[in-house]
C-alpha positions in Angstrom: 60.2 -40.0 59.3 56.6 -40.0 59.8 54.8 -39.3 62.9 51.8 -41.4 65.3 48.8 -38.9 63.7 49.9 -39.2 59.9 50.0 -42.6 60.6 46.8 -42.8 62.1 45.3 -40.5 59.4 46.6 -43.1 56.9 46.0 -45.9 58.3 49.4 -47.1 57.7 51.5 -48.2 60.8 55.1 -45.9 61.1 56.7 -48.8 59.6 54.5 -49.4 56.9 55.1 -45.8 55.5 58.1 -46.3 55.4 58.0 -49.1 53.2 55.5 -47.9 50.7 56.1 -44.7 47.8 53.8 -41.1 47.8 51.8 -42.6 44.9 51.1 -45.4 46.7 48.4 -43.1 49.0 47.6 -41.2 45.9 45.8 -42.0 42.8 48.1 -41.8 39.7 46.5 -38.5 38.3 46.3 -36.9 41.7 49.9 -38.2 42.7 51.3 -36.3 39.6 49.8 -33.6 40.2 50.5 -33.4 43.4 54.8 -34.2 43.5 54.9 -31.3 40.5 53.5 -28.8 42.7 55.6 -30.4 45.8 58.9 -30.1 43.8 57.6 -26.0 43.1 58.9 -25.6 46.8 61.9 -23.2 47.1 64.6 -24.0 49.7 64.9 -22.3 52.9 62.5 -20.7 55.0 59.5 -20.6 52.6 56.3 -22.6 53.5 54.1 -24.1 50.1 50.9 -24.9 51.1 49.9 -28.0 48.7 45.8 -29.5 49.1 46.7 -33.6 48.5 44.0 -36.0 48.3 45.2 -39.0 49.9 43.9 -42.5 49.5 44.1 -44.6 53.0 44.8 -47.7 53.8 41.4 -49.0 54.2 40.6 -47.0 50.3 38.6 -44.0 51.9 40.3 -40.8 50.1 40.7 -37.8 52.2 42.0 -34.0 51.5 44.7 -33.1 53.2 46.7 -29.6 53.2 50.7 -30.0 53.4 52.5 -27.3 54.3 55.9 -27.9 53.1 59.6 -26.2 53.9 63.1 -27.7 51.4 64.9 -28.1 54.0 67.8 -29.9 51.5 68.3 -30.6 48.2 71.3 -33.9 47.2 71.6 -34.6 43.6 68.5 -36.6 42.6 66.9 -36.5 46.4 64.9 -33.4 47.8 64.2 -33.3 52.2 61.0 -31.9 53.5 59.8 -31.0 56.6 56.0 -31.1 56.5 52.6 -30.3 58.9 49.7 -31.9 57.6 46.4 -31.0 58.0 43.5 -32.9 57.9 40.7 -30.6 56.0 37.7 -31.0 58.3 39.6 -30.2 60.8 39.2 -26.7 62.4 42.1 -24.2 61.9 43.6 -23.2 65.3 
């Protein structure tokens, strides 16, 4: 489930994200990297904090933060709830 500002920060409509895979907004190297340091993330209450560089829709690359909770692990299939930051923007 992705929300109206990741999609705007994509550039990807709601639906479209849903359609398309995390290395599809990443390059391969930095896509790699990236989902090994994702899948570091313990379960529970824990928050990772993960810097992504993501490639929009339109090509532009951007560096986001992810902060990351498990919030379920099935078999072959981990769940994540996420906040994304955008890196120019001011912490609150």
């Amino acid at each position: 489930m992705f929300n109206q500002a990741f999609a705007s920060i994509t550039g990807y409509s709601e639906e479209e994200l849903h359609k398309i895979g995390f290395d599809d907004l990443s390059d391969a190297k930095n896509a790699f990297n990236s989902i090994e340091e994702i899948h570091t993330t313990p379960s529970g209450r824990e928050v990772h904090i993960v810097t992504w560089q993501l490639i929009r829709k339109d090509g532009k690359k951007e560096v986001l933060e992810l902060r990351l909770t498990r919030i379920l692990k099935e078999e072959d299939n981990d769940f994540y709830y996420g906040v994304v930051r955008q890196m120019n923007e001011p912490k609150v």
